[in-house]
C-alpha positions, 0 to 999 in steps of 0.5 A: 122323148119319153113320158113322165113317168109316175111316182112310184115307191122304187128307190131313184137312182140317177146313173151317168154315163149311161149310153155306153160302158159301165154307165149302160150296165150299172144302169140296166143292172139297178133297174133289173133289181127293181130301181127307177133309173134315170140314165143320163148320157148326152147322145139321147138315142142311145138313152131312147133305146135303152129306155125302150129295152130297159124300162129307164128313164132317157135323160139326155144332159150334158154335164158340163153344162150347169143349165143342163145338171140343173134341168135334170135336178128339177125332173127327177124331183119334180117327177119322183120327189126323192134320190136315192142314188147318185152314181157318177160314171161319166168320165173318159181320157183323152191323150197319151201325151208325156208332160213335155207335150201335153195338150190343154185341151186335152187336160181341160177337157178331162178336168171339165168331165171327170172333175168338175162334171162329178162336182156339179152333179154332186152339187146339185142334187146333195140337198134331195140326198141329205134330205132323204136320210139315207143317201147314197153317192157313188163315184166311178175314178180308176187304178189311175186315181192310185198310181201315176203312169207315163203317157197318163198325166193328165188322165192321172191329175184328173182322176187323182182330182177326182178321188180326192174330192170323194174322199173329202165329200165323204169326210163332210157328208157324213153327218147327213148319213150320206153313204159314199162310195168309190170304185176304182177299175183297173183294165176294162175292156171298153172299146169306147174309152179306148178309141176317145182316148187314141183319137178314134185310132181302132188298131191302137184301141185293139192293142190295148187289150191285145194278150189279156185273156179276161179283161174286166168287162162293163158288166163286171164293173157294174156289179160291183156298183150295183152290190155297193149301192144296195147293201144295207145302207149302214155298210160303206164300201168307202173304196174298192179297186177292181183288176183282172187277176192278170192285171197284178198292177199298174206296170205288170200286166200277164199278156199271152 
């Protein structure tokens, strides 16, 4: 475990996700500009080592556990006092399945991570953001929260959900000046969320990304998180969506 840490007159962000992928960058990427970030993930190794090279602070939660998002509540405001930066990352698809043979588990499971994982963090640390006066909460969905696919229903209703509920966080938050923000990426090439979502299937990930030239990479998502959040605080980027150039849509896809 990593010491606590003293309070300092940083901005506070608290990434998610942040073991891997988007999470991991968007949180090396605020805490190259100066920010105190608490990088959150349920594999406290990988945090450990990121804390290590990076100078986050590791918080292992689980947040599909209340008890969990609870705990990580009470530390950052017992050790820093504030949030200025809520920044839901966690997410993932589980499943190529068509409707006709969808699994519940598997769309429980998305429902449990991207929906109502975001809402309890959410939840939890809304009253500290609404107390700072200039709060920020940024919500990772995807070009899935846009357009329905076949073989993306339940990765689709769970985003769909997701989007949903950030812009009606948005539409209630605002008289507190709660700036929020979503983005929304198209083709990233993750290998993780490739190999969760194809049952740990590496020739199947690999296709994923066979023929694309230049796939958004973690860091390209996380720049643009990382310019969201640190903008003026009057200037609401309220939803960006991301593609590489050869990703024209959903469907349309340049491959060589």
């Amino acid at each position: 475990m990593t010491e606590t840490p003293s309070r300092t007159n940083a901005h506070v962000a608290v990434v998610t996700g942040a073991s891997t992928g988007i999470g991991e960058a968007t949180a090396r990427r605020l805490r190259g500009e100066g920010w105190t970030v608490y990088a959150v993930a349920r594999r406290e190794d990988r945090l450990t080592a990121l804390a290590e090279e990076t100078g986050v602070i590791a918080a292992a939660c689980d947040i599909t556990v209340e008890a969990d998002v609870t705990a990580l509540r009470d530390r950052v405001l017992a050790e820093q006092g504030r949030i200025d930066a809520l920044v839901n990352i966690s997410g993932g698809a589980r499943g190529t399945d068509r409707v006709g043979e969808a699994k519940d588990e598997d769309w429980a499971w998305m429902f449990e991570v991207n929906v109502l994982g975001t809402m309890r963090l959410t939840r939890a640390f809304l009253p500290a953001l609404r107390e700072n006066g200039e709060g920020t909460v940024l919500n990772l969905t995807s070009l899935a929260a846009q357009r329905a696919y076949e073989g993306g229903a339940g990765y689709n209703a769970a985003k769909f959900a997701e989007h949903a509920m950030t812009e009606a966080l948005r539409l209630e938050e605002a008289e507190h000046n709660i700036r929020v923000v979503e983005i929304a990426p198209g083709l990233v090439q993750t290998p993780e969320f490739s190999l969760n979502r194809l049952g740990g299937d590496a020739e199947a990930a690999d296709k994923v990304y066979a023929g694309l030239e230049k796939p958004l990479t973690s860091d390209d998502v996380a720049r643009v998180c990382a310019f969201a959040i640190t903008l003026p605080h009057h200037v609401d980027l309220d939803l960006v969506t991301i593609k590489p150039v050869a990703q024209a849509a959903p469907h349309k896809v340049i491959r060589r």
